[in-house]
N, C-alpha and C positions, 0 to 999 in steps of 0.2 A: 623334360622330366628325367632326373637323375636316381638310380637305384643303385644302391653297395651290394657287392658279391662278393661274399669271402668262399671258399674253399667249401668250407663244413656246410652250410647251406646250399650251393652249388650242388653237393654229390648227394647230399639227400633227396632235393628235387629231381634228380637225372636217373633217381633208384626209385623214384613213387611214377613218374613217367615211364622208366622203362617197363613196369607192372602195369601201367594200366595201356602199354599198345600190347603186351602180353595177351591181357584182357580184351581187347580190343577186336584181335586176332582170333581170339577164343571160338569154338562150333557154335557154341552155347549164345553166345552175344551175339551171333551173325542172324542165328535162329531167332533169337528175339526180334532182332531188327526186322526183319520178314514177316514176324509176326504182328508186329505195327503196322507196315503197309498195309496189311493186308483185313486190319483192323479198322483202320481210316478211312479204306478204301470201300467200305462196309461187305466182305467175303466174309466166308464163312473161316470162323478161327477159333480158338479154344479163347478161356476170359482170361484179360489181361490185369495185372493189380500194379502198383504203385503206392508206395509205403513214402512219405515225406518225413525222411527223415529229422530235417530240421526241429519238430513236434519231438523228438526224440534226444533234444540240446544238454538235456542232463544224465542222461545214461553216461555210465561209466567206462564204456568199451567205442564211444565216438571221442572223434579227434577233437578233443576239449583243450582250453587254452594251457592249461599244467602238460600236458601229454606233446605239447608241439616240440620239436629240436632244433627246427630251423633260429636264428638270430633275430636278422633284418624284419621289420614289419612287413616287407611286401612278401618277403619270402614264407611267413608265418601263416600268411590270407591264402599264397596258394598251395602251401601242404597242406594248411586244413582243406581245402577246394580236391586237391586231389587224394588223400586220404580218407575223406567222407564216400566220395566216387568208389575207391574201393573198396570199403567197409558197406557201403549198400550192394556188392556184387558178390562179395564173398562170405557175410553175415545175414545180412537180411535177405539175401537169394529172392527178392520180388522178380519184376520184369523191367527193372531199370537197364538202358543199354549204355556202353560207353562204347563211345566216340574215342579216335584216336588223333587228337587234334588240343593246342591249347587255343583257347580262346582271350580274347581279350576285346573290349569295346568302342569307339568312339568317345575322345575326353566332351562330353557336353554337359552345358550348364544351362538349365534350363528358366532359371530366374525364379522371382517370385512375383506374388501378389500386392506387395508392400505392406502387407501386415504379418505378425507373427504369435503365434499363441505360445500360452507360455504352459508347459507339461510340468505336473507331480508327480512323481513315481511314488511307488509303495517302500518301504523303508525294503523288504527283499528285494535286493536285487535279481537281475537276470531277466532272458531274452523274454520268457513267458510273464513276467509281473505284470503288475495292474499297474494304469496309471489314469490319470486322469488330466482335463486340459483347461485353460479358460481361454473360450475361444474369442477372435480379437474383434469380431463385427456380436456387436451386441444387439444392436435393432437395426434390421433391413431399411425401415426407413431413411434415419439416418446415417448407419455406415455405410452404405454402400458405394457414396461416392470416394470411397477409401481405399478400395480395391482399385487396382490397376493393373492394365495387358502383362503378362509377363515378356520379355524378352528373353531372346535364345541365342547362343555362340556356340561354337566347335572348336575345340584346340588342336589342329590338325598335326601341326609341330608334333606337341605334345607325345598325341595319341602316338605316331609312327617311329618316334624316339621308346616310347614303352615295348610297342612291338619290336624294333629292332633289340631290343634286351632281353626281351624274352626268347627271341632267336637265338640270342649269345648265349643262353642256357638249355635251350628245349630243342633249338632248331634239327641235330642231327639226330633227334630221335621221333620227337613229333611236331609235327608243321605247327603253324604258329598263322594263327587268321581272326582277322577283322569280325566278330559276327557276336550280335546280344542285343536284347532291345533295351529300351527307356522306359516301360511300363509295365508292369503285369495287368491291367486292366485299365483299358478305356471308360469307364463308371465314372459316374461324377457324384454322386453320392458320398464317397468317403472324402473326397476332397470339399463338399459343399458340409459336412456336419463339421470336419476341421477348423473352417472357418463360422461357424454360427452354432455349433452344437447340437447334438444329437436330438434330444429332448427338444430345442426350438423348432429342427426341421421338421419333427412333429406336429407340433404347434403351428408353427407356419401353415402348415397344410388347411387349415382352418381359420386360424385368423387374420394370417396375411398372405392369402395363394397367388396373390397379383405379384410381390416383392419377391414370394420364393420361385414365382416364373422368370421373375427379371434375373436372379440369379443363376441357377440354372440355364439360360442363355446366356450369360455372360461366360462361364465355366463350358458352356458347349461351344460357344466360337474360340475361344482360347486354345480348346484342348486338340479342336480341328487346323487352327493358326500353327500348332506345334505339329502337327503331323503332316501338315503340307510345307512346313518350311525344313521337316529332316528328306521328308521326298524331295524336293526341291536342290538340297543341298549333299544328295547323294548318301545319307546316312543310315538310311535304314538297310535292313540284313535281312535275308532270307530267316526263315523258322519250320523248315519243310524237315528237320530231322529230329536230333537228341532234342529238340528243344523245349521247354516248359511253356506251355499256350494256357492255362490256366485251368479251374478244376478239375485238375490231378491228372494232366494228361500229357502227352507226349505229340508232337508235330510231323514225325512218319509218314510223307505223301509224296505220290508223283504227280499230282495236281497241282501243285505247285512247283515254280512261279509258273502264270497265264500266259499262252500265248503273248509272243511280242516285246516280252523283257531285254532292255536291248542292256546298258553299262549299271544300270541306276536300277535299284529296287524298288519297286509299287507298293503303294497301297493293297492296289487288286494282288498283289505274290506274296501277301502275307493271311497267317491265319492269323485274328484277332477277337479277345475275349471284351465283353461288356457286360458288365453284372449291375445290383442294386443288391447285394446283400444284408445292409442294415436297414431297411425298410421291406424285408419280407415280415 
């Protein structure tokens, strides 16, 4: 993986870093962090709030695509990244902490299903519009021999050539570390209406429960095949800190990782969310 650095980009990002270890360093931010553990930990604490900002994509005073400086496309993805960070610490003054750390991920490609739906958006654009889908298995009975295992790779290369660049740019101010997951939710439900539609998964539930079990096992050994082969293959991160574990919450613990972690992250050393939100 190759990234261009020019100059103007460069000291813009080394000026939104060096403010947010400022931040970082803060009473204010230390206290919050204490206040998570100690929130997680279930002690007694004052209530915590978290505002997501992203719900927030059109306001005029976040780092929206007109308002960026930077050139480069990568560099543009992380001043908005660090610019949102502190526009939520020093506007929206919720209980967000910043971390004094860049992050970046494992390159993986997680594959598909072999089929693909095809989306309509609403003629407005943007992050929040409507859109709608035709999803690619139309009757259980017959599509399903359609669907196939997905396979998984890691671009190791990759991935350690991106972090070395971002060292070239972040490293003497804030460290630069491997750590981010691959899901927000382990659910299978929003990957099972993807594929067959909202309105059929309902349906299904009545007139073919037998097909929408087969599915749903298929989707649950899949989803288990992908998280025993990122353990397996050393990819998974811890999530015991800043991290987003899902409704609306923050990963703040010394419970994590369990006893016995030795090079390799677990399963058991991580927190993880599993919901069913479009069938409540």
């Amino acid at each position: 993986m190759t990234a261009v650095v020019n100059a103007t980009d460069a000291k813009i990002l080394r000026s939104l870093a060096q403010r947010i270890k400022e931040l970082a360093d803060a009473p204010e931010n230390i206290e919050r962090r204490e206040r998570w553990y100690r929130n997680n930990e279930l002690k007694p604490s004052s209530p915590l709030v978290i505002v997501e900002v992203g719900g927030l994509s059109q306001n005029s005073e976040l780092p929206t695509e007109p308002m960026l400086q930077c050139e480069e496309t990568w560099a543009r993805d992380l001043e908005r990244q660090l610019r949102t960070s502190i526009y939520q610490f020093e506007v929206v003054r919720d209980d967000w902490v910043i971390e004094p750390y860049i992050n970046c991920n494992w390159l993986v490609d997680s594959g598909d299903y072999g089929v693909h739906e095809q989306t309509h958006h609403a003629t407005e654009a943007g992050k929040l519009g409507s859109y709608v889908w035709d999803a690619p298995v139309r009757n259980l009975q017959d599509d399903m021999a359609k669907l196939k295992k997905r396979t998984f790779s890691v671009d190791r290369e990759g991935t350690l050539q991106w972090k070395a660049h971002l060292e070239e740019v972040f490293g003497d101010i804030l460290p630069v570390r491997i750590r981010g997951s691959f899901w927000w939710t382990m659910g299978l439900t929003a990957t099972a209406i993807r594929l067959i539609g909202l309105e059929q998964l309902m349906l299904y539930m009545i007139d073919d429960p037998d097909g929408l079990h087969r599915l749903m096992q298929f989707l649950h050994d899949d989803h288990l095949e992908f998280v025993n082969w990122l353990e397996r293959e050393g990819l998974l991160s811890l999530n015991n800190e800043n991290d987003y574990i899902g409704s609306g919450s923050v990963g703040y613990t010394h419970e994590l990782p369990r006893p016995g972690m030795a090079d390799k992250v677990r399963m058991q050393d991580t927190w993880c969310l599993s919901e069913s939100q479009e069938t409540v």
